[in-house]
C-alpha positions, 0 to 999 in steps of 0.5 A: 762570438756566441756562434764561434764558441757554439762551433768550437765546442761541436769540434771538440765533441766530434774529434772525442768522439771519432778518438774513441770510436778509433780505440774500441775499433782497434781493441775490439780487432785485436781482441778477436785476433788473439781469440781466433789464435788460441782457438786456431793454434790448438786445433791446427796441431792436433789437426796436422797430427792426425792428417799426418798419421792418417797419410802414414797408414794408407801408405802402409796399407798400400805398402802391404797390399803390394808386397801381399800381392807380388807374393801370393802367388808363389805361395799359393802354388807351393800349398797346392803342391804342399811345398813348405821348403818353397814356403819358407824361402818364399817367406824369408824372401819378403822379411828381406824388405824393411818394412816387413815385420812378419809373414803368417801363412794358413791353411784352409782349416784355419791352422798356420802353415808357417809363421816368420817374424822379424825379431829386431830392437825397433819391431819390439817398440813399434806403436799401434799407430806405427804397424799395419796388417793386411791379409790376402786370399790365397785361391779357392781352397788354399787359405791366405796370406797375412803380412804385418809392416811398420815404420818406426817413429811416426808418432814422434814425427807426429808430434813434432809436426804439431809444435811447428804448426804452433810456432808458425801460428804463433808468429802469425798471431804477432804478425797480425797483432802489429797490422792491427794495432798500426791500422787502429792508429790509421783509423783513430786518425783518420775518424779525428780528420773525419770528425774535425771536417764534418764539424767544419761542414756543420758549422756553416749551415748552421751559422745560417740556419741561425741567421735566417730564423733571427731574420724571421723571427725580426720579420723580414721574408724578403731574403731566402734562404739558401740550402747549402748542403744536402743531408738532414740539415738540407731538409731543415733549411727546405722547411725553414725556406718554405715557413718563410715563403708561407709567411710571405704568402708569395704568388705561383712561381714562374716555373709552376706558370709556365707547366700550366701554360704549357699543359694547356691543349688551347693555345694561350697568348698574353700581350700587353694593354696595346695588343702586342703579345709578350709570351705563349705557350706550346701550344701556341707554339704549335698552332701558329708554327712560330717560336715564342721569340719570333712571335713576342713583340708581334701585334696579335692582329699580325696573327689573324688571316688579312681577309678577317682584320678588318673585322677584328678590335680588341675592345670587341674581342674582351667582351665577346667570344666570337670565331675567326681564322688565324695565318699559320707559318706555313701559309694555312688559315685555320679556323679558330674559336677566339676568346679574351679576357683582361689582366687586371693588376697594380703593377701596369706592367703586369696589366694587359690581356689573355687570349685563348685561341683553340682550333676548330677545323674538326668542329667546322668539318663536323658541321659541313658533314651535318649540313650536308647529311642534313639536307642529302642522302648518305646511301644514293648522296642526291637530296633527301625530301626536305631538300628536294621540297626546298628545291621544288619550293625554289623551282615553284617560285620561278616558275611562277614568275616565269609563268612556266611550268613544273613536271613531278614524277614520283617513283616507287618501286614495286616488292622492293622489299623481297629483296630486303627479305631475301639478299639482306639490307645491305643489297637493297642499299646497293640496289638503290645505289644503283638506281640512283646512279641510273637516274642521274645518267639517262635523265636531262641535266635540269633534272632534279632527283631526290630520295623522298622514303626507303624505296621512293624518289621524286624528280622534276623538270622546269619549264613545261605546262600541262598542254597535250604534248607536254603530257606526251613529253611527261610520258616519254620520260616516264617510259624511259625511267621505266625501262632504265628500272627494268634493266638487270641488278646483280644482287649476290652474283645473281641478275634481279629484275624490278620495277617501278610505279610511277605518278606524274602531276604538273604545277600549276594546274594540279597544284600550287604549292610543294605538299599538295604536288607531291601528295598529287604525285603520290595519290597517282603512283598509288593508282598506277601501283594498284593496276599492277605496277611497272606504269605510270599514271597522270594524276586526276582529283579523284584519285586523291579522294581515293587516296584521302579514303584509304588513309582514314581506313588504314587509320581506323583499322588500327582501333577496329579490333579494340572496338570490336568491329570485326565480324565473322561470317559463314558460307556453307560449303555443299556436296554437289553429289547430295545436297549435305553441307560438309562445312563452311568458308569463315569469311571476315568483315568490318562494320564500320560504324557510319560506313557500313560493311567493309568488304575484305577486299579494301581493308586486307590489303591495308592489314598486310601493308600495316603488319595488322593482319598478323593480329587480326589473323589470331582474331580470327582463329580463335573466334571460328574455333570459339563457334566452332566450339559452340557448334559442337554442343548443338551438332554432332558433326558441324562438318570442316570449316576454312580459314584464309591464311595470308603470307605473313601470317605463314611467314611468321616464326611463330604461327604453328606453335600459335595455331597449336596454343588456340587448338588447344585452349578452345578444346577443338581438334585441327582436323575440324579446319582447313587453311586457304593459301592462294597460289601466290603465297604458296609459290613465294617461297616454296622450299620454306613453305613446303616445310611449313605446310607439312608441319601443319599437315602433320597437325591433322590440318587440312590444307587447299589452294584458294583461288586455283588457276589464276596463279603460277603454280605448276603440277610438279609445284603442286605435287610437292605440298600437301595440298588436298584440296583445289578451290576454283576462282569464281571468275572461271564459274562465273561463265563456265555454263555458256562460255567454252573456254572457261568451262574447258578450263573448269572441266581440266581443273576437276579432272585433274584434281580428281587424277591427283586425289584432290578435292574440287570445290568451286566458289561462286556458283550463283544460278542453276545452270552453273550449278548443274553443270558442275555437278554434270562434270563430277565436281565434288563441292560448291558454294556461293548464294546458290546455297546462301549468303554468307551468314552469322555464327547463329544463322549457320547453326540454324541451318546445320541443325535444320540438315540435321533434323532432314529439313534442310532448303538447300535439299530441293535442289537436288530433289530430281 
C-alpha cells in the first residue's frame, strides 16, 4: 500500500509539472510572436515605401536619360548654327511627352538659350519625391541640356503600399496567434502523456530498488538484483547489485575464468579426480588441434604420444614436472613441458587436477643447435678439438684393445694471417672453408678431420703402427694433404697460393693418451714450420723438449721488460778508407737470470709472434737515444747509431708520431740514427711502406737494407725507397776472401751500391783477410769482431773517447 501511495503522488508530480511546462511554453511563443509583429508591421511599411519611391526615381531618372539623349543632338546642331527657331520647335517637341515638366537649354557662358515649361494644375503640385531633373552635355563648346519630368502621385501611392504591408502583416500575426495557441494545447498534452509514462517507467524500478535494499537489509544475498532500465536508476541498481555481491563475497565469474584461461599462451587443461579432462582453454585448443567438445570427456593419457604412455601416471605427474610429447590431430608429436597441480575443494565435484602443457620444440631445437655447436665447428661444420679429443680418445681405446695403431697429422697453415690482413676475415673463413672441403674429399673414408684453432686442423687414421712402411704410408699422405693445400684459392677474384706445415706422431709409441699425441703432433709441425713450412715432419723427443724450451721463454719474456732484463749493446760501425768509427749497430740482448745471454735470434721471433716486440721496440728507441744523449755530453760527434726495425713495428699506425715523441723527449735530432729494415719487411707491402719510409726519411732519419742479398728485393724495388744505405749479410763476408763466387757477389753488391749513391757496409768482417779485401774493392764501411765485440753503453763511450784523443786500437790496422 505505502509503495502504490508512494507511485500515485510521483504521477501527479510529473503530470503537474508537464501541465506547467506545456503553459510557459505556449506563453513564452505567443509572447514572441506579437513582439516580432509590432516590430515587423512598422518596419515593413516604411521599408515598402522607401523600396517603392527608390523604383520610382530610377525610372524617372532612366526616363529623362533617354529623352535627353534622343534629343541632344538636334539641339546641339541647331546652336552650332545659331538656329533658335530650330531650338524652339525641337523644345515643344519633347514637352509633347507626359512626363516632361520643362526643357532649359544654355550656352557656353552659362546663360539660357531657351527655357520652356509646361504650365499645367498637376506640375504645380508635384512633391520633390515626384520630379526628376537631369542635364546632358551638348559637345564641346556648345553648352547643354536640362530636363525636368514627373510623375503625379507617387507619394500617395507610397502611402497606400505601406498600410496594405500593415494589414497583410496583421493578418499573419493572427494567423501565427492561432497555430501557436493550438500547438501549446498539443505540447501541454503531449508533456501530460509524457510525464504520466515516465511515471509509470519509474514506478517499477523503484518498487524493486525497495524490495532489493529490504531483502538486503534482512540479510539475504542470494537473490540478485535485476537492472530493469537504463538510465540513472540503472547505475543505482548496478551498485546496489555490486554492494550485494560485495557482501557475498562471491567467487570470480565464470566469464572472467574463462578471459584468463583463454589469454593464457600455455595450454591449460582441468580434468576430474580420474584424469578425464572437463575443459581447456584456446590455447589448448590450438596445440592438440581438437575443439573443447571433442576433447571433454578424453582421458588426458589419450593426448600423450602412445610410445611415451607407458611411462605417464598422474601420481607421478602431481609431484614432478617432467617433458613429454603429445599427439596432435594432424599426426605430429610434439615435444611438450608437463606440469600438474591438484584442485583442492569442498565441493567433490569441483575437485580434481590442472594440467599445463607448453610446447618446446623451439627450446629442443635450441638444444640440438647448442649440442652440435658445441661439439662442431660452425664456419668448416667438421668437429672442433673437444670433439676431435673425444673421438681421438674413443679411437686410442680401440686401438688398444685391438692392438693397432693411430696415425695423427696436425696441420697449420704457413702466413694464413696475410690473408686475414690483406682480403679481411671474411675471406680467411672462406679460405678455411675451402680447405676444409678439400680435406674430407682427397682423404680415405676412415679419416677424421677436426678444426683444433683458427688455422690448425688434426686428423687421423686407425689401424696403422709405427713400422717403416707405415711411415711411408704417413708420408704418402702427408704429401697428398700438401699438394691439395697448395692448389689455387680465389680470394676476391684473385688466385692466392698457401701452404701448410705438417706434424705427424703415431699412438702407441709416441704417445699413449689424447693431450700428449697432439702435443707430439704440435712439437713436430713446429719443427717442419721452423725449416721454412710447405713439409712435414715425423715427431722425435727432442723436438718436445725444444718446444717445452720455447714455451717457458715466451713466458718469461712477457715480465723480461718489468724486470729489467733487456740490455743494450753496441757494435762500432768503421770507416774502411781510415779506421775512424762513424757509429754503431745497437743490438739488444736478454739476460736471462739462471740462463744467461739469450741471443736475438730465439726470442725476437717469440716477440713478433706475441705482439711483445711492438713494446720492446720503444725500449729500445728510448734507451739508445738515452745513451746517445749521454754520448753527447762526452763526445762532440758520436757518429750515426742503427736501430733494427721489425715489420710491426713499422706497420703500427702509430710508429712516426712515437718516434717523434722520443726524439723529441731524450733532445736528440733524428738524423743521429739510422733504421735497418730487411728485404722481407721492406717488399711486404711496398706501395704502403714506401709511403712510410718517406715520412721517416722526411724526419732527417736515415735509412739502410739490413741483411742485402738474401731477400727478393729487385733494383727497380729499390729505386723507389729512400734507402741510403746497402748492408752486406755476413754470410756473403763470411767466404768472400777464398771463395769466388761470394766475392763476386760482395764485389756487385759495393759496385752497385756505389752506382746508385749508396753506402756499403759489410757486417761480419772477423779476420784481416776478409778485411783487406773489402777495402781492396772500395767498400765504404765494416763491422764485426774485427773491430770489437758488441759492447756496453759505457765500453762504446771509452772507445769513442779514445778516438777522440787519437788513441784509438782499431787505428793499427790501417797503419800500412
Amino acid at each position: 500500500m505505502e509503495h502504490a501511495l508512494r507511485s500515485h503522488g510521483l504521477r501527479t508530480k510529473l503530470i503537474l509539472m508537464a501541465l506547467a511546462a506545456g503553459a510557459c511554453i505556449t506563453a513564452t511563443l505567443f509572447l514572441l510572436e506579437y513582439i516580432e509583429y509590432r516590430v515587423s508591421s512598422r518596419d515593413i511599411g516604411i521599408h515598402g515605401e522607401r523600396i517603392l519611391l527608390a523604383a520610382e526615381s530610377r525610372r524617372l531618372d532612366q526616363l529623362a536619360d533617354d529623352i535627353a539623349t534622343a534629343g541632344a543632338p538636334l539641339f546641339e546642331k541647331a546652336l552650332r548654327e545659331d538656329d533658335l527657331e530650330t531650338v524652339r520647335r525641337n523644345a515643344a517637341d519633347l514637352l509633347e511627352n507626359p512626363a516632361t515638366i520643362a526643357v532649359r537649354i544654355t550656352g557656353e557662358d552659362g546663360g539660357i538659350v531657351y527655357e520652356a515649361q509646361r504650365i499645367e494644375p498637376w506640375t504645380l503640385s508635384l512633391a520633390a519625391d515626384e520630379k526628376r531633373s537631369f542635364r546632358r552635355a551638348l559637345g564641346e563648346s556648345t553648352g547643354s541640356l536640362e530636363i525636368i519630368v514627373g510623375r503625379p502621385g507617387l507619394e500617395a501611392s507610397a502611402r497606400t503600399l505601406r498600410e496594405q504591408l500593415k494589414d497583410a502583416e496583421r493578418y499573419t500575426f493572427q494567423r501565427w496567434s492561432r497555430i501557436i495557441i493550438g500547438a501549446g494545447m498539443l505540447i501541454t498534452l503531449m508533456l501530460a502523456i509524457l510525464g504520466w509514462l515516465l511515471a509509470r517507467r519509474f514506478e517499477r524500478p523503484i518498487n524493486e530498488l525497495i524490495r532489493s535494499a529490504e531483502r538486503i537489509g534482512e540479510g539475504d544475498y542470494t537473490q540478485p538484483h535485476k537492472v530493469t532500465s537504463n538510465d540513472e536508476i540503472a547505475a543505482l541498481e548496478t551498485a546496489l547489485d555490486r554492494m550485494r555481491q560485495n557482501l557475498r563475497q562471491t567467487m570470480i565469474t565464470k566469464n572472467y575464468l574463462n578471459t584468463v584461461l583463454n589469454s593464457m599462451n600455455d595450454a591449460v587443461l582441468v580434468t576430474s579426480t580420474d584424469g578425464t579432462v572437463r575443459r581447456i582453454n584456446d590455447a589448448a585448443v590450438r596445440l592438440f588441434g581438437y575443439s573443447e567438445p571433442e576433447i571433454s570427456g578424453q582421458p588426458f593419457v589419450n593426448l600423450i604420444a602412445e610410445n611415451e604412455r607407458a611411462a605417464f601416471s598422474l601420481e607421478t605427474a602431481v609431484t614432478e614436472t617432467r617433458e613429454s610429447v603429445i599427439a596432435a590431430r594432424n599426426g605430429q608429436t610434439i615435444p611438450v613441458s608437463l606440469s600438474c597441480a591438484p584442485l583442492a575443494a569442498e565441493d567433490p565435484q569441483f575437485q580434481g587436477m590442472i594440467f599445463v602443457v607448453r610446447n618446446i620444440t623451439d627450446r629442443k631445437r635450441a638444444e640440438r643447435r647448442i649440442r652440435y655447436l658445441a661439439r662442431y665447428d660452425a664456419l668448416t661444420k667438421v668437429p672442433n678439438r673437444m670433439q676431435f679429443q673425444h673421438m681421438l680418445q674413443q679411437a686410442i681405446a680401440r686401438a688398444r684393445r685391438d692392438e693397432r695403431g693411430i696415425l695423427l697429422l696436425y696441420l697449420d697453415m704457413d702466413r694464413f694471417k696475410e690473408i686475414n690482413d690483406t682480403f679481411g676475415h671474411a675471406a680467411g673463413d672462406r679460405t678455411l672453408e675451402v680447405l676444409s672441403e678439400r680435406l674430407t674429399r682427397i682423404l680415405p673414408r676412415e679419416t677424421v678431420i677436426g678444426r683444433l684453432a683458427g688455422d690448425e686442423f688434426g686428423l687421423f687414421v686407425e689401424g696403422v703402427s709405427a713400422t717403416d712402411d707405415e711411415r711411408i704410408q704417413a708420408a704418402n699422405l702427408s704429401r697428398m694433404v700438401l699438394a691439395e693445400v697448395c692448389k689455387a684459392y680465389y680470394v676476391d677474384h684473385q688466385e692466392v697460393f698457401l701452404t701448410a706445415s705438417l706434424g705427424i706422431a703415431f699412438c702407441p709409441k709416441d704417445a699413449e693418451n689424447v693431450i700428449d699425441l697432439i702435443r707430439n703432433a704440435d712439437a713436430a709441425m713446429y719443427h717442419s714450420k721452423q725449416a721454412g713450412g710447405n713439409s712435414f715432419a715425423f715427431y722425435s723427443p727432442d723436438m718436445n723438449a725444444a718446444a717445452v724450451e720455447r714455451l717457458m721463454l715466451k713466458s718469461k719474456l712477457r715480465r723480461a721488460l718489468e724486470r729489467d732484463e733487456l740490455m743494450m749493446f753496441y757494435q762500432p760501425k768503421v770507416d774502411l778508407r781510415d779506421g775512424r768509427i762513424v757509429g754503431a749497430e745497437a743490438l739488444l740482448r736478454w739476460r736471462l737470470p739462471g740462463h744467461g745471454d739469450i741471443p736475438p735470434s730465439q726470442f725476437i721471433p717469440l716477440a713478433e709472434e706475441t705482439n711483445l716486440i711492438l713494446g720492446i721496440g720503444e725500449w729500445v728507441l728510448n734507451r739508445v737515444c738515452a745513451d746517445y744523449r749521454r754520448w753527447t755530453e762526452r763526445v762532440p760527434n758520436p757518429g750515426r747509431v742503427s736501430i733494427n726495425l721489425s715489420l710491426k713495428q713499422l706497420r703500427q699506425a702509430s710508429f712516426i708520431t712515437r718516434c717523434r715523441s722520443v726524439f723529441r723527449r731524450h733532445e736528440v735530432s733524428p738524423t743521429c740514427f739510422e733504421l735497418e729494415i730487411t728485404e722481407t719487411t721492406l717488399m711486404a707491402d711496398p706501395k704502403r711502406t714506401v709511403k712510410l719510409l718517406d715520412e721517416l726519411y722526411a724526419m732527417g732519419l736515415h735509412l739502410s737494407i739490413d741483411d742485402f742479398g738474401t731477400g727478393y728485393s729487385s733494383l727497380s724495388a729499390l729505386q723507389q725507397f729512400p734507402i741510403g744505405t746497402l748492408k752486406i749479410d755476413q754470410s756473403f763476408v763470411r767466404d768472400a776472401a777464398i771463395n769466388s763466387d761470394d766475392a763476386t757477389i760482395v764485389r756487385t753488391i759495393i759496385d752497385m751500391g756505389k752506382a746508385l749513391e749508396f753506402e756499403v757496409i759489410a757486417e761480419g768482417v772477423e779476420n784481416e783477410e776478409q778485411f783487406n779485401f773489402l777495402r781492396s774493392r772500395g767498400c765504404h764501411y765494416g763491422q764485426g769482431r774485427l773491430f770489437g765485440d758488441a759492447m756496453s753503453s759505457d765500453e762504446f763511450l771509452a772507445l769513442l773517447a779514445m778516438q777522440h784523443s787519437g788513441n784509438a786500437k782499431i787505428s793499427e790496422l790501417f797503419a800500412s
